[in-house]
N, C-alpha and C positions, 0 to 999 in steps of 0.2 A: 134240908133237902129241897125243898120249896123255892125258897131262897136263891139256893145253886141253881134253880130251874131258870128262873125268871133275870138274873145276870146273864146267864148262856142264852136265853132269846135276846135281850137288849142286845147283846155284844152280836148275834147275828143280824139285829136289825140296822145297828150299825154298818156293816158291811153289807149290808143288800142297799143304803144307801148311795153310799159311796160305789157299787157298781152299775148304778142306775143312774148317776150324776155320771159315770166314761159312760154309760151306752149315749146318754145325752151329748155327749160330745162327738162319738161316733157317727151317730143317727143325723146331727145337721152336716157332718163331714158330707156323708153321704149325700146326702140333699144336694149339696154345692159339687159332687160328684160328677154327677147325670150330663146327660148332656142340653136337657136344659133345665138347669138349676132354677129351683123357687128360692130366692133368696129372701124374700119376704118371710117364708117357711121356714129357712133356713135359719134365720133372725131369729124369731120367735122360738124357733127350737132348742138353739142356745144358749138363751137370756138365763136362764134356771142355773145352769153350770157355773156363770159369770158369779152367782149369789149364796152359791153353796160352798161350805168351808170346805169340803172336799176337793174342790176344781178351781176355787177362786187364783189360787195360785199357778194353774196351771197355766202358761204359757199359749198353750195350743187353742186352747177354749177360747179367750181373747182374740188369739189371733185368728180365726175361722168367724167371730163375731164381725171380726172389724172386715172380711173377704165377704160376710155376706151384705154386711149395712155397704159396700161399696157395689156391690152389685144391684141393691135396691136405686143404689144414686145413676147407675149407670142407665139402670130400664129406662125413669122417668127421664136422664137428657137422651137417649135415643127418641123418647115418645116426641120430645120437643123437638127434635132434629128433622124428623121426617112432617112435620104439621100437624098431629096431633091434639086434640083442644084440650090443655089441659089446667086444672081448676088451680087456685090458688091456696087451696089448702093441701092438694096433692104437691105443688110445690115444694110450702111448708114442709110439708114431713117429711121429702126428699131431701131433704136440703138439713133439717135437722138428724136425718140419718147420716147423712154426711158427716158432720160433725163428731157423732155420735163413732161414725168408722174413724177419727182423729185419736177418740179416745180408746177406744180399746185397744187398737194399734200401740198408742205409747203404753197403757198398761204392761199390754204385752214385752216391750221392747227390757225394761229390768228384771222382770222374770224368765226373761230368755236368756240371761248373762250371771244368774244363780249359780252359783259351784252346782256337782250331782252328786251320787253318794259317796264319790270318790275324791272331790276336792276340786273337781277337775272343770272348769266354764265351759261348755261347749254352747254356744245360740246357734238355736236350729231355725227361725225365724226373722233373728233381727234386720240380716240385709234386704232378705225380701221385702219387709216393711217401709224400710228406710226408702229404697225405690220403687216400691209401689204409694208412698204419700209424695213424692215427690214428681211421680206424675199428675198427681192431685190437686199439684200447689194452685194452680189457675181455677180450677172446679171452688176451689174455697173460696174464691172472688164472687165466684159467681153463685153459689149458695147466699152468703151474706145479702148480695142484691134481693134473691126471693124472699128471703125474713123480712128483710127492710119494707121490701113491699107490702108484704104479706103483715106488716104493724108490730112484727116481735123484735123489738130492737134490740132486745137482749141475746137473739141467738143470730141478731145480726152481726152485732159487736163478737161475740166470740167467735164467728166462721171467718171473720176477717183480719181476730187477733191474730188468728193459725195461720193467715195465708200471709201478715206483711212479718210473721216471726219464723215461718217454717224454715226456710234456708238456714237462718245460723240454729234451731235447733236441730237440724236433722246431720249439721255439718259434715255436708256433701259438696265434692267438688264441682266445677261447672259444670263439666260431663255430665253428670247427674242431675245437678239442676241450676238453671241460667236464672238468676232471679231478675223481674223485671227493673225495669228505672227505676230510679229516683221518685221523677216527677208522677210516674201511676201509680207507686206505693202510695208517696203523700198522698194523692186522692183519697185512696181507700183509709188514709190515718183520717184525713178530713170529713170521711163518711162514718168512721166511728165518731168523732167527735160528736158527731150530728146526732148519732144515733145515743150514746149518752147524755147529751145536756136535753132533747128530747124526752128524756125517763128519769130526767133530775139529776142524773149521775155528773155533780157541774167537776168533780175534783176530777174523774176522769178523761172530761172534755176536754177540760184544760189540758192535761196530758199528750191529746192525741191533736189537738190544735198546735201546740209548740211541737211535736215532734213533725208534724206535717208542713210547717213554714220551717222547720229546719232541713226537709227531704229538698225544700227548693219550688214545693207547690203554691200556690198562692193564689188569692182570689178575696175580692172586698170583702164578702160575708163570712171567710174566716175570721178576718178581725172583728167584724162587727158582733157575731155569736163568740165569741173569745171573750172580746170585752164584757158580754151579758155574764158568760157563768162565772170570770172573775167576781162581778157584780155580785150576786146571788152567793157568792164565797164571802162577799165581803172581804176582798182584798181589793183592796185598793190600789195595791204597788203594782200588783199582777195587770188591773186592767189599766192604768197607765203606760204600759210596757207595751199591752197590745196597742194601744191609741197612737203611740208613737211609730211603731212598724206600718202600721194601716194610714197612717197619714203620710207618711213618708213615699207609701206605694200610689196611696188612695188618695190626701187630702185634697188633690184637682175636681173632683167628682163627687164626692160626698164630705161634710164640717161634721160628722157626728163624732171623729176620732178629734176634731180640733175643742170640739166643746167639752169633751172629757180633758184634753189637755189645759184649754182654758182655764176650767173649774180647781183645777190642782195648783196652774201657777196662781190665782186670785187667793187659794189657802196660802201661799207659801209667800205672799205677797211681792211675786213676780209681776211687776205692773207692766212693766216694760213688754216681757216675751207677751203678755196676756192681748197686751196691745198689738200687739204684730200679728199675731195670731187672729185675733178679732177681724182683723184687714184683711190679711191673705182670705178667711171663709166668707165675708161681705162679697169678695170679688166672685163668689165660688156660686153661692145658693141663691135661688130665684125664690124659697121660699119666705114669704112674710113676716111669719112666725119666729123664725130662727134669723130673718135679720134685727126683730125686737130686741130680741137676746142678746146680740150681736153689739149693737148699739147701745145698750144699756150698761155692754162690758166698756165699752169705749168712755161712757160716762163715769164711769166709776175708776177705772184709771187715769180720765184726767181727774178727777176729784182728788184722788189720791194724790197725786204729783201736785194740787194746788193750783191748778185750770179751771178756777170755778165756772166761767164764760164757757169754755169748751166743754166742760160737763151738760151744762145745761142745752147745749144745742144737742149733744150726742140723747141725752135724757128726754129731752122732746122727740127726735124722731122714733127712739124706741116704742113712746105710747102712740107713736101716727101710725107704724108698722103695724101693733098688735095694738086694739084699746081694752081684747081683756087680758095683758098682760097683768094683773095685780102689782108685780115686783117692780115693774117701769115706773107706772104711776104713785107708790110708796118710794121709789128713790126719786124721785122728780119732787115732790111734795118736801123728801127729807131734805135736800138743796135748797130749795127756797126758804123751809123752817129755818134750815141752821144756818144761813148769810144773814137773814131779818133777824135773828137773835145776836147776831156781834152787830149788826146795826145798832138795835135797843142799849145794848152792853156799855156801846162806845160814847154814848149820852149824848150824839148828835140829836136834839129833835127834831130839827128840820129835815134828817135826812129816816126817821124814825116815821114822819107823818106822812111822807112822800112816797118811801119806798118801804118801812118794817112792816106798817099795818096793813098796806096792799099785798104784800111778799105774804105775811100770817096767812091772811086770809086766801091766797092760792093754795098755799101750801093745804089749809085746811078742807078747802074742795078736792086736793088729788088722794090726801090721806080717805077721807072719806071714798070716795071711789074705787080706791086700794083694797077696803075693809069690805065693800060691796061686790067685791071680785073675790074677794078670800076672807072668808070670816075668821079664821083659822090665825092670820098676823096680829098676834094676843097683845102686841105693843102700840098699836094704833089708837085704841080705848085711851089709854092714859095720857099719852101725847096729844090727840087731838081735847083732852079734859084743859091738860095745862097752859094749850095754847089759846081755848076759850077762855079759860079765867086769866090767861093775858089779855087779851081785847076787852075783857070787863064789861062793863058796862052795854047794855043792847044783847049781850051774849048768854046771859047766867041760865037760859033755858037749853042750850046747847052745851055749855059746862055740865049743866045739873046729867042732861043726855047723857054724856061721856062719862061721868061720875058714875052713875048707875051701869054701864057698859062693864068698866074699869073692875067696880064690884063683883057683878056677874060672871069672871073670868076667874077670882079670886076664891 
């Protein structure tokens, strides 16, 4: 008997739930009723029904959610319309209610197209939806900009996925919604990019980068941030891809997409394009630094092609450009090593005393200064060992030096 008591309360408290989850959907109806609705109130009043297994399905609850989070959006751009000062975290949360009315709205939208007890689909809701977010589509532009400011780039990135996605998912004709350009979508595809490789998200960047130079937008620091989160992927194929688009639009004005191109054909032992390219950004940068480089590429394809004479002039100005290039001054050093050693080789002495030991001995000043710029060039220790204990004699204190380097690496 007991028993049967205490089932029969459960099962009434059961139901005092569940009509206390409709009054809650009633109670914010009402609020949004009035004539002037607290939709703030309103908000808050319904959140509980969105969460309770009672109402979570219901259509209505969503959809009164999503009419009030738009009326909270609506208060704050009237505040902003009329001059109003207002703070950047009020923004913020305007701006994520925003988003916030995206969602419930589409929850709402499959649970308004449920058969009812009779089989039968009837949506009591959906179209209103569909053209009430599609008056919206612009507001979604303009939320993301508040996040973005306001340093949440993650509720940036989502108020602008909705605004450059809403047309085909709302698929609504133009009458209902004219979606903008091309070229102002890419924008905001390019201010997501931003707002992901900014919070490390480099594979979505990448994403919204190629979809935004395919809208037709464009601008230097796409490719330049393009090529970075390729980088950071570790793809390699990808930031080639960008290097070549951005040099193609860009490379008059900035060599940063030429020296990623560079660096690929020098792997792939493109000596030739490496050459050309080296040229065209010589003509291009005023900086010092990157005509080092530049010149030191020039050296190194003619070295390659068997220009030793031309190596060496290109190899020289690359260390007058920059002198703490390291790499200059080890490919400068490594020229003169290796012509002086087919000197020795070829058992001319007279051209062995004239030119090998003078050549050695350069070579072993720029190695050394190489090692002095970068201590890190771990093949410098042993080469400048072998080259000492070539010179022999006079030398064995600077061999012995090198030996012990050589060591110390090992």
């Amino acid at each position: 008997m007991s028993q049967r008591f205490y089932v029969i309360l459960f099962c009434l408290a059961s139901g005092l739930v569940s009509v206390a989850q409709s009054d809650v959907v009633k109670d914010a109806e009402h609020i949004l009723a009035k004539a002037k609705p607290d939709y703030a109130e309103a908000l808050k009043t319904i959140k509980p029904a969105l969460e309770n297994e009672e109402t979570a399905k219901n259509p209505q609850a969503w959809y009164i959610a999503g009419k009030a989070a738009l009326g909270v959006w609506d208060k704050l751009w009237t505040e902003l319309q009329v001059g109003t000062d207002v703070n950047s975290d009020k923004k913020k949360n305007g701006a994520r209610t925003l988003t916030d009315a995206y969602r419930y709205f589409t929850t709402a939208l499959p649970l308004d197209s449920l058969p009812d007890a009779k089989g039968k689909v009837k949506p009591k809701y959906s179209k209103e939806i569909k053209k009430t977010l599609a008056r919206y589509y612009r507001p979604f532009r303009n939320a993301g900009i508040f996040l973005y400011d306001a340093g949440d780039l993650q509720g940036a990135f989502d108020a602008w996925e909705i605004y450059v996605n809403l047309p085909a998912r709302l698929k609504l004709g133009q009458k209902d919604l004219k979606p903008d350009n091309n070229t102002d979508i890419g924008q905001i595809l390019y201010y997501q990019a931003l707002a992901a490789i900014s919070s490390g998200d480099n594979a979505h960047a990448v994403d919204k980068f190629t979809s935004a130079r395919r809208s037709g937008f464009s601008t230097k620091d796409l490719y330049l941030y393009a090529m970075e989160a390729s980088r950071r992927m570790e793809n390699d194929s990808l930031m080639i891809e960008f290097a070549r688009y951005g040099n193609e639009l860009y490379g008059r004005e900035d060599v940063s997409f030429s020296l990623v191109l560079i660096n690929d054909c020098l792997t792939n032992r493109d000596y030739e394009h490496a050459r050309r390219l080296a040229s065209e950004a010589l003509a291009v940068t005023s900086d010092d630094k990157i005509k080092s480089q530049l010149y030191d590429v020039l050296g190194v394809t003619a070295e390659q092609e068997g220009n030793v004479e031309e190596a060496f002039v290109q190899f020289q100005k690359s260390v007058v450009y920059d002198p703490d290039n390291a790499k200059c001054f080890f490919d400068l050093g490594r020229l003169i090593y290796n012509e002086s050693l087919k000197i020795i080789e070829s058992g001319d002495k007279e051209a062995e005393e004239s030119k090998a030991i003078p050549g050695l001995k350069k070579a072993a000043e720029y190695f050394e200064k190489a090692y002095s710029l970068d201590p890190s060039m771990s093949q410098i220790p042993s080469t400048l060992y072998s080259l000492y204990y070539r010179l022999g004699i006079g030398y064995e204190t600077n061999a012995d030096y090198w030996f012990r380097k050589q060591q110390e690496r090992q």
